[in-house]
N, C-alpha and C positions, 0 to 999 in steps of 0.2 A: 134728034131731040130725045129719044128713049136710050139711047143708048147713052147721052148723057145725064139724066135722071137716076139711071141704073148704076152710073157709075157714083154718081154722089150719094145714093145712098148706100152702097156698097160700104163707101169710105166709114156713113155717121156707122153703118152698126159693125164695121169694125171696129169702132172709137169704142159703143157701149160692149164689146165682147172684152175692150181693152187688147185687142189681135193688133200690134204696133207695124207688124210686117205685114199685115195685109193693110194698112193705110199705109203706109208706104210704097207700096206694089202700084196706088192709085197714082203717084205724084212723079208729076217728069223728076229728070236728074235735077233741072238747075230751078225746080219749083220757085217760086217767089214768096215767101211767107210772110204777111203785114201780121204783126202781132198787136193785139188791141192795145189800142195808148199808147204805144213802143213801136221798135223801126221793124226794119226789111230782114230778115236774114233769108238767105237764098242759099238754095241746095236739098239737097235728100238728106245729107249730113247731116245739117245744121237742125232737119226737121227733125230728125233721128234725136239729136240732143235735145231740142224743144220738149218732146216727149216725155224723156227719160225726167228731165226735171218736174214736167209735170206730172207725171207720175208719184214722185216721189213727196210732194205737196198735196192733191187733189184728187179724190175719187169722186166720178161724176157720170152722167149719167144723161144722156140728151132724149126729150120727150114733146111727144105731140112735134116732130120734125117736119117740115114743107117746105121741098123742093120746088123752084121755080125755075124756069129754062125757056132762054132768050128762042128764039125760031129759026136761028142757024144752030143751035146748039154748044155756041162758043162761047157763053158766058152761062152761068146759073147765080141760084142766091138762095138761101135756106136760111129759113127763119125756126128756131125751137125753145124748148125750156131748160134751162141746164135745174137740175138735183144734184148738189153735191156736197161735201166733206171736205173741211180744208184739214189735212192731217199731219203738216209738219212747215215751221216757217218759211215763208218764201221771201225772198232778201227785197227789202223797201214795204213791205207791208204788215199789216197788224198779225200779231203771235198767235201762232196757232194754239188750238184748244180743241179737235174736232169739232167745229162749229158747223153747222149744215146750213144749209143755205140755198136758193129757190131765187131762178129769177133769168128773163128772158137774154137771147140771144142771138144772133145773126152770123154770116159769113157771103161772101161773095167769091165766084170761082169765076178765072179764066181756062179755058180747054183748050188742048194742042196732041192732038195725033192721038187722040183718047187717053187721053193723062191730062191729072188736072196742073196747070203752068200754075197757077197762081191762085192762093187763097186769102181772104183779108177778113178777120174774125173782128166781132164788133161785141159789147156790151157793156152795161152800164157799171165803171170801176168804184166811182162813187155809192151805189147802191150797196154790192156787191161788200165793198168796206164798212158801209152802215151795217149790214147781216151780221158780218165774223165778228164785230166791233161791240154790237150787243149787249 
């Protein structure tokens, strides 16, 4: 159970160092990636790309993080606060302006051989629209 705890948070403050290759380093090869509202893409690749576009839209910043973990260790869930920056448009949604924005968020993880298989990020897209929207 500590060791998966450590590993997910390993992941979030890679996320806030924005260190891409150390959340990467977390996630098997054929990871499972549920992206909120939107499908599956699977792979390290694909995560790799998820990233890079995020990046290139969003600076953000996860706060007040808690980690929870199942008692075999083979699932978790992390509840936190995203802070962030939307800084360039991201294709289906409202035009960026630097708009900041506050507002909670969730994930759910499967583990396999101390790598996380599969992550599924959750939060409210509607809210999140109402912020930049403004």
């Amino acid at each position: 159970m500590s060791d998966t705890r450590a590993l997910i948070e390993h992941y979030y403050a890679a996320f806030n160092r924005g260190d891409w290759e150390a959340m990467l380093g977390c996630l098997a090869d054929d990871v499972a990636h549920d992206i909120n509202q939107g499908g599956r893409e699977t792979g390290r690749e694909a995560f790799r790309d998820f990233l890079a576009r995020m990046q290139r839209s969003y600076r953000e910043q996860l706060r007040d993080i808690r980690v929870m973990v199942a008692d075999d260790g083979r699932r978790a869930a992390a509840e936190y606060v995203v802070h962030g920056e939307y800084l360039a448009d991201d294709e289906g949604l409202p035009p960026a302006r630097g708009q900041r924005y506050v507002l909670p968020g969730g994930a759910f993880f499967e583990l396999r051989e101390g790598r996380i298989a599969r992550v599924t990020n959750y939060y409210n897209l509607g809210d999140w629209i109402a912020q930049v929207s403004a």
